[in-house]
Structure formats: C-alpha cells, structure tokens
C-alpha positions in Angstrom: 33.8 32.4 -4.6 31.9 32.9 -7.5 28.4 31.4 -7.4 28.2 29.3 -10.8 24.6 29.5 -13.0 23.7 26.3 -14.3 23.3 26.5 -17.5 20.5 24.3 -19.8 22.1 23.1 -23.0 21.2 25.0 -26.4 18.6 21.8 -27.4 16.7 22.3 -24.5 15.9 25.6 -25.3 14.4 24.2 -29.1 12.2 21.9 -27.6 8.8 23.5 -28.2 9.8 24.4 -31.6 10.3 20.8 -32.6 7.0 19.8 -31.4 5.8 22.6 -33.4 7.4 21.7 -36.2 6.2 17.6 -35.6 2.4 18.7 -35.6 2.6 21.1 -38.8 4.8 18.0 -40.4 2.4 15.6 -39.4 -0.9 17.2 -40.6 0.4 18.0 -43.8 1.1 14.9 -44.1 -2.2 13.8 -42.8 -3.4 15.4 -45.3 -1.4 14.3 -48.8 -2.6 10.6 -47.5 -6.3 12.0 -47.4 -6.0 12.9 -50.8 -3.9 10.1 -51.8 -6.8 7.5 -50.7 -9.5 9.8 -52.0 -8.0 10.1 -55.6 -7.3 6.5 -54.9 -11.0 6.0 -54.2 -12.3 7.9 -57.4 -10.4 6.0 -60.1 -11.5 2.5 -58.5 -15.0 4.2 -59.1 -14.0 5.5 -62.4 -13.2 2.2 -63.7 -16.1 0.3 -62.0 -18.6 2.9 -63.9 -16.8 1.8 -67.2 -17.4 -1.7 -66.4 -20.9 -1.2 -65.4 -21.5 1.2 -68.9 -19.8 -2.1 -70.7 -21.9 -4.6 -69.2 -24.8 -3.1 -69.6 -23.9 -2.6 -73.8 -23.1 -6.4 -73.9 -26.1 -7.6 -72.3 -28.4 -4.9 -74.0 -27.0 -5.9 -77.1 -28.2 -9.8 -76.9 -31.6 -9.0 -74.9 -32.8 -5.7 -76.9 -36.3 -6.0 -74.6 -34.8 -6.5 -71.7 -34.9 -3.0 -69.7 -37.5 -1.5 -67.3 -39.4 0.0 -69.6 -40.4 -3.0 -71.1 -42.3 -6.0 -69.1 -40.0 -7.4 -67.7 -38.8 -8.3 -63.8 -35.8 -6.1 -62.3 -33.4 -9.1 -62.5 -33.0 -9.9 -65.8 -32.4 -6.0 -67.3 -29.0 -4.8 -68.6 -30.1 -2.0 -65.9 -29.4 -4.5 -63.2 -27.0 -6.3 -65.0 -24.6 -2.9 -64.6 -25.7 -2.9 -61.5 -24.1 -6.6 -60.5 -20.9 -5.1 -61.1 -20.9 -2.6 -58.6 -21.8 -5.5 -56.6 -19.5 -7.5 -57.4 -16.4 -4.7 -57.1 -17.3 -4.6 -53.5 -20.5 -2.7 -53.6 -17.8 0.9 -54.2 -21.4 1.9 -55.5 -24.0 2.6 -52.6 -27.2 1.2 -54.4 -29.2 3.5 -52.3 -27.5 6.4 -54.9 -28.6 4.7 -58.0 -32.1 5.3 -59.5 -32.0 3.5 -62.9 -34.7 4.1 -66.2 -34.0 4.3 -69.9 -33.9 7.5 -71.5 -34.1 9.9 -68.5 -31.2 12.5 -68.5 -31.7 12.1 -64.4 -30.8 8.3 -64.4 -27.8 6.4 -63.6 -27.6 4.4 -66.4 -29.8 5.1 -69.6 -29.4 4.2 -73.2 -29.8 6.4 -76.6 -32.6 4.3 -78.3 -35.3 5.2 -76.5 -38.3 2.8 -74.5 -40.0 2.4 -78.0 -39.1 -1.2 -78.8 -39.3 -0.7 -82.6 -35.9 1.3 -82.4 -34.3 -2.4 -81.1 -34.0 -4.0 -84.6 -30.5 -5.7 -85.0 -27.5 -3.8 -86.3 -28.9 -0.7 -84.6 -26.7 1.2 -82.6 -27.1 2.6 -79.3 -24.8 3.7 -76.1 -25.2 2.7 -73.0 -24.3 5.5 -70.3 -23.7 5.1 -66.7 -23.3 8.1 -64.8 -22.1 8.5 -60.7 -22.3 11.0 -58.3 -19.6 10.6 -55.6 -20.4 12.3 -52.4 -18.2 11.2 -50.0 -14.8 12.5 -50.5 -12.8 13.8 -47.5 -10.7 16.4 -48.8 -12.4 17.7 -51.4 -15.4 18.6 -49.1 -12.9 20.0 -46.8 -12.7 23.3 -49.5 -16.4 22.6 -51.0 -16.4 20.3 -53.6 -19.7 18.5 -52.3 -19.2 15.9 -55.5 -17.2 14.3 -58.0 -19.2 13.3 -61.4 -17.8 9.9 -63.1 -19.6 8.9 -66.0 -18.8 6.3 -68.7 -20.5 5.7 -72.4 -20.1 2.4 -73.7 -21.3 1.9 -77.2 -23.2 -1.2 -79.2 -25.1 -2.5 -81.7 -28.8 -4.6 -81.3 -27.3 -8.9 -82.5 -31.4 -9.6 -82.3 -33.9 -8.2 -82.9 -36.4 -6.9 -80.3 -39.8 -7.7 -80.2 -41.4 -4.5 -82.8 -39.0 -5.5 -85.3 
C-alpha cells in the first residue's frame, strides 16, 4: 500500500504573495489620498488668499488711511480686514505665519502706493497683494518641497480721498 502525500491546494501556496501584493496596493494607495487631500488643502488656501487680496482692495479703497503705517489701531486696517477672512474660512491661515506692513517685499499682505498718504488721493490706483507660505504639506515634504507659495493681487482704485490729499 502506497502511503498517500497530502497535498496543500495551489492557493495555499500564493498566500504570502497576496499579502504582499495588499501592502504595496494599500500604500500606494495611501499615498494618491495624501496627495489628493494635500492638493485639496492648497486650492482651499489658494482661493482664501484671493479673498483675503480682495478684501483688503475693497476696504483700502473706502478707508485710504486706514493701514498700519498710519495712526491707526490694528482693527480697523484693510491689513486686518484680509486677515478676518482667514478667520472666518476656518482659520486655513495660521496667524502665527502672517507678519503684515505696507510696502515691505517680506509681508503678507502689502500694497503698491506706498505709506506716504499723499499717494491716497481718489481715483488712484493701487494693488493689494497677499502672499502665503504653506509649510505643512505631507507629500510634498516627503521628496523636499519644504513649501508651497500662493499669492494673490487684487487691484483698486482710492473712492476718497486720504488725508494729504
């Protein structure tokens, strides 16, 4: 009598394979949604910057004094006014990141007139720009891209006239 070898089915033999294949799968796939959520990320920004740029023209373009270079409280400045929409758009901004003056290549959001209040007379133009530095993106810091510049200009023109005019 023969002695019979058990024999394991064909599958069994694949077993480790699949699992290798699951755990290649599943951090590639890890990995589009990491970049899915990060692009995702970055446009919200993108179109909170333009909103902030925009704010910032409107309210500049009623209150032509009203900035931090002139004498007036932090509150009431189309600096802070851009920055109330960040606020508002769930604070996708961190305020810590945000130094804001007039006419500083280095700030966050600047204008092209200048801090003499002469240049404010009404029908003036000017741009407000609002630039952001975004430093906290997963996958792109995975290959060395420390951070992703969104900027936004949003142009006016003074209604009033400011207070050398």
């Amino acid at each position: 009598m023969k002695n019979p070898q058990i024999r394991r089915p064909r599958s069994a033999h694949r077993k480790g394979q699949s699992l290798v294949e699951f755990a290649l799968g599943g951090l590639l796939l890890a990995m589009f949604m990491a970049a899915a959520l990060d692009f995702g990320r970055a446009y919200y920004t993108w179109i909170v910057v333009h909103n902030m740029a925009g704010e910032g023209a409107v309210y500049l373009s009623e209150f032509p004094a009203r900035d931090y270079t002139q004498t007036h409280t932090t509150n009431d400045t189309y600096q802070e006014r851009a920055r109330n929409v960040a606020r508002s758009a769930g604070m996708v901004i961190d305020q810590n990141n945000v130094t804001l003056t007039t006419n500083n290549s280095t700030s966050d959001v600047r204008t092209s007139v200048g801090n003499s209040a002469g240049n404010r007379c009404m029908g003036t133009a000017f741009t407000v720009t609002v630039t952001y530095h975004m430093r906290d993106l997963f996958l792109p810091g995975l290959i060395g891209v420390n951070q992703l510049t969104l900027g936004a200009d949003a142009p006016g023109t003074f209604t009033t006239n400011g207070p050398g005019c």
